[in-house]
Backbone bond lengths (Angstrom), bond angles and torsions (degrees), N, CA, C in turn:
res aa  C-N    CA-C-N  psi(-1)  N-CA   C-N-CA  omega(-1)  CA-C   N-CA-C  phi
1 X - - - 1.444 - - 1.523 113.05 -
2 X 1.469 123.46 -37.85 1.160 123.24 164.94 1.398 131.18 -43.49
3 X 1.183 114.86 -44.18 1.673 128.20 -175.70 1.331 92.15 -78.13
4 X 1.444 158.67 -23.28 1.466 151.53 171.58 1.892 119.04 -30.02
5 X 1.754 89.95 -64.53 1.409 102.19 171.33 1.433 117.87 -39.43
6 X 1.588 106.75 -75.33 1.374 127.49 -179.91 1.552 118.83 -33.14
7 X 1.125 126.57 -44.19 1.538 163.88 -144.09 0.991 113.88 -79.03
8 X 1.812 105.64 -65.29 1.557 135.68 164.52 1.340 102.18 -55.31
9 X 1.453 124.44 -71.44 1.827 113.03 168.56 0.941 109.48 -20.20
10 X 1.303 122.24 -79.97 1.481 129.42 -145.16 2.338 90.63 -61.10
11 X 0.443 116.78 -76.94 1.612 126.23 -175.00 1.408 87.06 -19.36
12 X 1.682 130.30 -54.32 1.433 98.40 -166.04 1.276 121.45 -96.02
13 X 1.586 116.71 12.26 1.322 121.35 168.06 1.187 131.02 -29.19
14 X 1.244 126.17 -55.66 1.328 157.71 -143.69 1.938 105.83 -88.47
15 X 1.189 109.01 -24.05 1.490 119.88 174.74 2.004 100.29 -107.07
16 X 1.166 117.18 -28.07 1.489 107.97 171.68 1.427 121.11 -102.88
17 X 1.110 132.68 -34.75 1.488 131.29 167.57 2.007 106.10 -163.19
18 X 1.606 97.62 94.87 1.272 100.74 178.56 1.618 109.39 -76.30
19 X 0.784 122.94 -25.70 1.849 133.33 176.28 1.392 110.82 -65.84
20 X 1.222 125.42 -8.22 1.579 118.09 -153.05 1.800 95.13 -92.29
21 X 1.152 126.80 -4.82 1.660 110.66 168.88 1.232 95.14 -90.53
22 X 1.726 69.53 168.68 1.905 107.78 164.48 1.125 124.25 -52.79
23 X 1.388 116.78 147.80 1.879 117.55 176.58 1.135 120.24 -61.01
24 X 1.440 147.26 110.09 1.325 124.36 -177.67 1.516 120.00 -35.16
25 X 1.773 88.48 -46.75 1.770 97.53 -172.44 1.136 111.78 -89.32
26 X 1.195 144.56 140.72 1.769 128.77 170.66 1.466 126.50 -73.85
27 X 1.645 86.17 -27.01 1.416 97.82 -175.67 1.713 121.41 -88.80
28 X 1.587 94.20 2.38 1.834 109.54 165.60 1.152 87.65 -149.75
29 X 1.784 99.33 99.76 1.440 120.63 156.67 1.378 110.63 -63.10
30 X 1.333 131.71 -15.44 2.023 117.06 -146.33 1.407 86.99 -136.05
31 X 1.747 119.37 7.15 1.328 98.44 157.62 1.480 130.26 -76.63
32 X 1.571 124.65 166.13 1.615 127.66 -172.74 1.537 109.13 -78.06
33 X 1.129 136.47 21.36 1.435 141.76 -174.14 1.467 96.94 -111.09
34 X 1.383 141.30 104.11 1.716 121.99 149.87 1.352 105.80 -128.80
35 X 0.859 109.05 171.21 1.963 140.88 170.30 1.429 110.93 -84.87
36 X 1.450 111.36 133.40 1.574 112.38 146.14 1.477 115.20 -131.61
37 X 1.047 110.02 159.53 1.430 117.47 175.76 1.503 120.03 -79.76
38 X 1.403 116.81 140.07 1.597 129.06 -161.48 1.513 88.17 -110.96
39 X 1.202 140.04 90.74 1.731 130.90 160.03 1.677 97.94 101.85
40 X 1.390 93.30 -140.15 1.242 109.60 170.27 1.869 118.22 -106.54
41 X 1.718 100.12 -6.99 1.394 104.00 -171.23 1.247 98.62 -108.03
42 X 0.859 113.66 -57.80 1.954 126.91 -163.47 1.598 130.26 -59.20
43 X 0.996 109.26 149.62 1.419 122.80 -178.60 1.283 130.47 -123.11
44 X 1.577 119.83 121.00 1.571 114.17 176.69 1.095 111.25 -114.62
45 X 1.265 136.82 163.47 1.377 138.74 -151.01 2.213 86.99 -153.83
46 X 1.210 101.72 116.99 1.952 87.61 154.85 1.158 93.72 -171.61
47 X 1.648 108.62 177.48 1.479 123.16 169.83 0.874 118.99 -118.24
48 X 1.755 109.83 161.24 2.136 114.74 -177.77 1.568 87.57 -118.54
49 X 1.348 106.58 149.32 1.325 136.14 -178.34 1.629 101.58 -113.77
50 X 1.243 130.01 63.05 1.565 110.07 176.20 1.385 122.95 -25.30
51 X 1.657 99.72 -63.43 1.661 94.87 -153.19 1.574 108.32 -67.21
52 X 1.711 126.65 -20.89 1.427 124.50 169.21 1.593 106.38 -88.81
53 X 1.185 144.00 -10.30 1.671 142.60 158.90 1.845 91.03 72.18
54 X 1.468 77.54 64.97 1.810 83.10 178.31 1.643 102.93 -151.14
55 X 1.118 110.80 128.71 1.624 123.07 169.21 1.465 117.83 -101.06
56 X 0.773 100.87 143.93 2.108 96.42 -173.19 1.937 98.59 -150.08
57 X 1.311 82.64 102.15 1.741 95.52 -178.78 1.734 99.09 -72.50
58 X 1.156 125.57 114.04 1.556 130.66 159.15 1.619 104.27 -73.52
59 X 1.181 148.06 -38.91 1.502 106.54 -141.86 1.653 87.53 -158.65
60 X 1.130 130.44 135.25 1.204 141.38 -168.75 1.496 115.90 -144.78
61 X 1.731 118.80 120.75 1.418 101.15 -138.23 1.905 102.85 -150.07
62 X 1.475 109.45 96.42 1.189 95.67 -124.22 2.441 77.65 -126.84
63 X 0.954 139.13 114.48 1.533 141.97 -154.18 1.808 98.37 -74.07
């Protein structure tokens, strides 16, 4: 039930600020792959596609 809140955020990211996570990689900040955080536990992982205006969350990662 906890991860619900978090979850729902994360879903509308992608229409209000898809850029706003972390880099997956550190060492390619300006790549299209980042992370955000789900709560205090969780982890999302996806990518933005500018030129198609499409986000596609791969990996959702939650203890």
């Amino acid at each position: 039930m906890e991860a619900l809140r978090p979850l729902a955020e994360l879903l509308t990211l992608p229409e209000v600020a898809p850029w706003s996570g972390q880099p997956y990689d550190a060492a390619n900040p300006k790549a299209n792959m980042l992370t955000h955080a789900l709560g205090e536990r969780g982890l999302a992982t996806y990518v933005v596609l500018d030129e198609q205006r499409e986000v596609y969350l791969i990996r959702v990662e939650w203890p």
